[in-house]
C-alpha positions in Angstrom: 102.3 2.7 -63.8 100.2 0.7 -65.9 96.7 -0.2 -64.7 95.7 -3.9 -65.3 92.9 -4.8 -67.5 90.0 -4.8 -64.4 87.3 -7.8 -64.6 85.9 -7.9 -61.4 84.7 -5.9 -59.1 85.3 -6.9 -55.5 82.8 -5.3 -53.1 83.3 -5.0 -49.4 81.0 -3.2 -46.9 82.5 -2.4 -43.8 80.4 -1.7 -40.1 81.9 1.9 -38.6 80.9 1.1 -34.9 81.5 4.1 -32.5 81.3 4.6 -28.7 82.1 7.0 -26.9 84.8 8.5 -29.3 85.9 4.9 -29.7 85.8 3.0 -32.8 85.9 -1.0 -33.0 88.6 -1.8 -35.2 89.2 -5.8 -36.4 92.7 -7.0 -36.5 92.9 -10.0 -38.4 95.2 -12.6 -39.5 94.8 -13.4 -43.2 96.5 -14.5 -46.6 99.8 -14.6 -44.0 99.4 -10.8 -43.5 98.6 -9.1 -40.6 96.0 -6.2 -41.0 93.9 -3.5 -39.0 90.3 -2.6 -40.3 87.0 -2.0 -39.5 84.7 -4.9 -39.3 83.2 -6.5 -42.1 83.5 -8.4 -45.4 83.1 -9.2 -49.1 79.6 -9.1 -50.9 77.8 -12.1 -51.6 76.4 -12.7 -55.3 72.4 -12.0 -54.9 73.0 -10.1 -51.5 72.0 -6.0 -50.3 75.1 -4.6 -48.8 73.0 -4.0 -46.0 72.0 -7.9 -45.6 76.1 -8.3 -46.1 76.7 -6.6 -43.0 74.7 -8.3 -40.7 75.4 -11.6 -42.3 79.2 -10.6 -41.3 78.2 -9.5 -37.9 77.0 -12.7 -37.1 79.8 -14.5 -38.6 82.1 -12.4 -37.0 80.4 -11.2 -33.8 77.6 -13.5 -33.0 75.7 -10.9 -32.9 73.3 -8.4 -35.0 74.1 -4.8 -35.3 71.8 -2.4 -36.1 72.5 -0.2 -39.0 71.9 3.4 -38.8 73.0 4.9 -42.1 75.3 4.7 -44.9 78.7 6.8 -44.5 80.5 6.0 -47.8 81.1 4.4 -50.9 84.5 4.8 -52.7 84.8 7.2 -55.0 88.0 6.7 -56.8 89.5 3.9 -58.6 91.4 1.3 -56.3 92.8 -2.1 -57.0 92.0 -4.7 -54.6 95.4 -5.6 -52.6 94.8 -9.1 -53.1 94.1 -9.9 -56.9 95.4 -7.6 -59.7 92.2 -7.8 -61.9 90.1 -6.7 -59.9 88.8 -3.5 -58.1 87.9 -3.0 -55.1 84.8 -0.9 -54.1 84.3 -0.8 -50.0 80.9 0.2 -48.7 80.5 2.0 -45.0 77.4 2.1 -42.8 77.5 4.0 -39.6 76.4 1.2 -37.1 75.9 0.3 -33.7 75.1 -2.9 -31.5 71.7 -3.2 -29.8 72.5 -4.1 -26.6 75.6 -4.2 -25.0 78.3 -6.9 -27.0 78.5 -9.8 -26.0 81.8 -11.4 -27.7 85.6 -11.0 -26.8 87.0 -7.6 -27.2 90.5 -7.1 -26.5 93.0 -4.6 -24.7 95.7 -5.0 -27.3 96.1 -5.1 -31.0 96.4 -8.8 -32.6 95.5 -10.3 -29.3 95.1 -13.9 -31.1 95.2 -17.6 -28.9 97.2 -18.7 -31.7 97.9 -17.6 -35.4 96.8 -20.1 -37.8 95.6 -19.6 -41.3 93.2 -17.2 -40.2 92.4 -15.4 -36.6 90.6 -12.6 -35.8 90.4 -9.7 -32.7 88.5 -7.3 -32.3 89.3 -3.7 -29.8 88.2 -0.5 -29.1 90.5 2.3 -30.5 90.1 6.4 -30.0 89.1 7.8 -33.0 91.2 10.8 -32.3 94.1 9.3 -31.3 94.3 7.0 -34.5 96.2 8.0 -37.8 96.1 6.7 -40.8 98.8 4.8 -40.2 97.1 2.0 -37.6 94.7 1.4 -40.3 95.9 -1.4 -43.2 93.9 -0.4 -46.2 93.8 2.6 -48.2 90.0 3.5 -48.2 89.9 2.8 -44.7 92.9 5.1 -43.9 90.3 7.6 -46.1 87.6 7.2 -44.3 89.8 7.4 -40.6 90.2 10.7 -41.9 86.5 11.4 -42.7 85.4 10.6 -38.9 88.3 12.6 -37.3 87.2 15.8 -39.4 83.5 14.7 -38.6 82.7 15.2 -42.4 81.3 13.2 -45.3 82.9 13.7 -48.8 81.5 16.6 -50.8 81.1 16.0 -54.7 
């Protein structure tokens, strides 16, 4: 497999929000895909990927989340899924809401009113009981992995 000539580099930071042994997942609806993954989003130009993730909590949530430290950062080469030049480098901060949320969380995966361009659910999953499998993308099936063995990567 030939790699593509990479020009980009698409950032992503991602909120890993645990309770109680349960981990809020966000099932989306997006680029007529259907995908699991932890919530957050893309990395603005002139943005902290701290100030990325509470920007995308309140776009997502309504909310703020308060940050309590950074889990990982990729450390091997992946292409983004949705455009071949670039690559993809996802960001994850342990995090946790301040109060008790306030916004719809569902029983069931994909529990949408309607699936239009894009829609967007979020649920409480076991962190035990999910394999990599119920995840969508490949760093976070990586980092699935990293809070079932309750271990950070070792360089």
């Amino acid at each position: 497999m030939s790699i593509p000539e990479i020009k980009h580099f698409n950032i992503r930071v991602y909120a890993l929000i645990l309770h109680d042994g349960q981990i809020l997942l966000s099932d989306e609806y997006v680029h007529d895909m259907k995908m699991t993954k932890f919530p957050g989003g893309g990395l603005n130009f002139g943005e902290g990927p701290v100030d990325c993730l509470k920007r995308e909590a309140m776009e997502e949530f309504g909310e703020e989340i308060e940050i309590i430290e950074h889990f990982y950062t990729t450390h091997f080469f992946q292409q983004a899924l949705f455009y071949e030049d670039q690559q993809l480098i996802s960001i994850y901060y342990l995090a946790r809401f301040p109060g008790i949320p306030r916004f719809r969380i569902s029983e069931k995966s994909f529990d949408f009113k309607e699936l239009a361009n894009e829609s967007q659910s979020f649920r409480w999953a076991d962190v035990t009981a999910l394999s990599e499998n119920d995840l969508s993308f490949p760093v976070d099936r990586f980092v699935i992995n990293m809070l079932k063995s309750n271990a950070k990567p070792q360089y």
